[in-house]
C-alpha positions in Angstrom: 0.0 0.0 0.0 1.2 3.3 -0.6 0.6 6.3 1.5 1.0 9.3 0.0 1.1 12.7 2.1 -1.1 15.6 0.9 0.5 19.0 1.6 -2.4 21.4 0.9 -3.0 24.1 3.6 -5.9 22.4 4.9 -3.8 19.7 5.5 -1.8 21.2 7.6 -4.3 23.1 9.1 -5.6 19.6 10.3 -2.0 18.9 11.3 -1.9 21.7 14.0 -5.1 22.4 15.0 -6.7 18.4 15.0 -4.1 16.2 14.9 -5.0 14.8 11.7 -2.9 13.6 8.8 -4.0 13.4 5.3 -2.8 10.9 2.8 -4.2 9.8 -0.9 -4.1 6.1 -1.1 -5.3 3.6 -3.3 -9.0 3.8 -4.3 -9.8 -0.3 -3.1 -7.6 0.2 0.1 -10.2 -0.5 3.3 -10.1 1.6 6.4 -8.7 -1.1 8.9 -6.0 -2.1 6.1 -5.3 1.8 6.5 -5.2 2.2 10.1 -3.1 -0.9 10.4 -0.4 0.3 7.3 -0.4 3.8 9.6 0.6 2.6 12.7 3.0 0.3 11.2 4.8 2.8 9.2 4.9 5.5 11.5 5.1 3.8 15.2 2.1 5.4 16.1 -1.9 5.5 17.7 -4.0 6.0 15.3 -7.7 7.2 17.5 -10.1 7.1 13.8 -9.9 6.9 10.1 -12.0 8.7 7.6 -12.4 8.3 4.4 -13.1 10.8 0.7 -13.4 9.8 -2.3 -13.2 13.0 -5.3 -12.2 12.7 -8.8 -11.4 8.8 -8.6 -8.6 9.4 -5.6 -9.1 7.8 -2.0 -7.9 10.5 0.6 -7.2 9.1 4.2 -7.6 11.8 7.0 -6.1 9.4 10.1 -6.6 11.5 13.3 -4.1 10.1 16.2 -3.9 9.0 20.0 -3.6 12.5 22.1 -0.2 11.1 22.9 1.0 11.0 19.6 2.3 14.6 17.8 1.0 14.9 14.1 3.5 17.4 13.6 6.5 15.4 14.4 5.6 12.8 11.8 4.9 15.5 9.3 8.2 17.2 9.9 9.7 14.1 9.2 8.3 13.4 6.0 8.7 17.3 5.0 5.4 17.9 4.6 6.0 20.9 7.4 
């Protein structure tokens, strides 16, 4: 599965005010296959996973345990 980040500035609005991430995935991809591949990748908690679908693209907005910065993991893949 690949997750890739969306840098728009609603995403990272969501980043800093909701703790959410945004990522475009693939359009068949389920949500617990998501949340899963997330908290794999990333070594985190992921609280809830919601799902868009526009123009034929999947995006993923994966909202994370309070314990868990969205920022940091956004910094690190230079989204931020």
């Amino acid at each position: 599965m690949i997750l890739k980040p969306v840098t728009t500035e609603k995403a990272v609005k969501l980043i800093e005010i909701e703790n959410t991430l945004l990522f475009q995935v693939g359009r068949k991809e389920k949500k617990e296959e998501i949340k899963k591949e997330v908290e794999e990748k990333f070594k985190v908690k992921v609280e809830k996973i919601r799902t868009l679908v526009r123009k034929n693209k999947k995006y993923v907005y994966a909202k994370l345990d309070k314990k868990n910065a969205a920022i940091d993991i956004a910094t690190k893949l230079g989204m931020i």
